[in-house]
C-alpha positions as CSV (number, residue, x, y, z in Angstrom):
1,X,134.0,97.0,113.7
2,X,132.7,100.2,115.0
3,X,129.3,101.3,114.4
4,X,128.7,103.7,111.6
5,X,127.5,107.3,112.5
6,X,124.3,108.4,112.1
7,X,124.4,111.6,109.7
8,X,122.3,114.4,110.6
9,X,120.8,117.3,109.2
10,X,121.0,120.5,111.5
11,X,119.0,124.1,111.3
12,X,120.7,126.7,112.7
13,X,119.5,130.0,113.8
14,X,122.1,132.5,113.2
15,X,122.5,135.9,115.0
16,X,120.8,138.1,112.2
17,X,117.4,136.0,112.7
18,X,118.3,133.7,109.2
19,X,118.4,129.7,108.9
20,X,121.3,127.5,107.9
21,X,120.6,123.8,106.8
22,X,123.8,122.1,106.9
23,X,124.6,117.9,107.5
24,X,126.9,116.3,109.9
25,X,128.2,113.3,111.5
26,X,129.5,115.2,114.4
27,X,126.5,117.9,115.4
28,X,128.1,119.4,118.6
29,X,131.7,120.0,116.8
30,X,130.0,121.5,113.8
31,X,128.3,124.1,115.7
32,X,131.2,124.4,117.4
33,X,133.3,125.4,113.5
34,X,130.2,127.6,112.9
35,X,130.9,130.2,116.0
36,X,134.6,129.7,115.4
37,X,134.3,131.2,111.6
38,X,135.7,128.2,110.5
39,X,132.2,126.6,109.4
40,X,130.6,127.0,106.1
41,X,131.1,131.0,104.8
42,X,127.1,131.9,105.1
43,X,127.9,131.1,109.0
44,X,130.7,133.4,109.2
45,X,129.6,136.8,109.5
46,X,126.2,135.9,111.3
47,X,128.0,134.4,114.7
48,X,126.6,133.0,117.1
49,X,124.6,130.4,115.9
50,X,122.5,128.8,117.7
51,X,120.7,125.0,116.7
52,X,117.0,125.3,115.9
53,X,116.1,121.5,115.0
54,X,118.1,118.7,113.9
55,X,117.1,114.9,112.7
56,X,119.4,112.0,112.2
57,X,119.0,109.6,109.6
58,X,120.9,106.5,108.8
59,X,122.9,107.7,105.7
60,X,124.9,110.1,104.3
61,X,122.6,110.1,100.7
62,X,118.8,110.5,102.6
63,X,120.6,112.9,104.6
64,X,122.0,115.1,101.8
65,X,118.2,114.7,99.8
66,X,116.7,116.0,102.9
67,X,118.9,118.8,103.6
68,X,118.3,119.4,100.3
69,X,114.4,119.2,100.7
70,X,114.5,122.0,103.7
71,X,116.5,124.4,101.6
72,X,113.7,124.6,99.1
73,X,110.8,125.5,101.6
74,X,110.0,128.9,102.9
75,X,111.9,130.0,106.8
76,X,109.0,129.5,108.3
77,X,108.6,125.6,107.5
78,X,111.8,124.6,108.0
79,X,111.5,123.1,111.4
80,X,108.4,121.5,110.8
81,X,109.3,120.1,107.2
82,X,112.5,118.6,108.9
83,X,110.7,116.8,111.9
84,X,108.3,115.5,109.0
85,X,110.7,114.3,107.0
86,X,112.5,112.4,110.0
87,X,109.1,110.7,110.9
88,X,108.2,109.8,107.2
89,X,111.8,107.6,107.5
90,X,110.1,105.6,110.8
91,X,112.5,107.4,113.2
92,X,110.6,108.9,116.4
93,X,110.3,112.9,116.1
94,X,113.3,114.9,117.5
95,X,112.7,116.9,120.4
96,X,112.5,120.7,119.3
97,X,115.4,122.9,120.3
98,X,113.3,125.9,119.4
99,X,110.0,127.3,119.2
């Protein structure tokens, strides 16, 4: 039986300065559908995106709460709120992508 997927959720920095907070089980082919205009529609005008932070968790639910979580705090938390949120679930911090 093959092992399941981690889900993770994904800031991305898009070309007009803004965040998008998405989740994934496949982070480098969904970056890839956001600079093809074939991602989610917020995504489409503001190519190329670039990823700011991402954390993996082990399910699609905590990883839909969190997303969920980061949409609600100011731009300016995002990243940090997001690297919280994967050490509060006893995962090691993510390396930043951006700073």
């Amino acid at each position: 039986m093959a092992t399941p997927r981690p889900w993770t959720v994904y800031l991305l920095r898009c070309a007009d300065g803004s965040l998008y907070c998405g989740v994934t089980t496949d982070l480098e082919r969904r970056i890839r559908e956001h600079n093809s205009g074939s991602g989610a529609k917020y995504t489409r005008s503001r190519t190329p995106v670039t990823l700011a932070a991402s954390a993996e968790f082990s399910d699609r639910s905590t990883a839909c709460r969190i997303e969920n979580a980061v949409k609600r705090r100011p731009a300016q938390d995002k990243m940090s709120f997001l690297a919280s949120m994967h050490q509060d679930c006893g995962l090691p911090a993510p390396p930043a992508a951006e700073q």
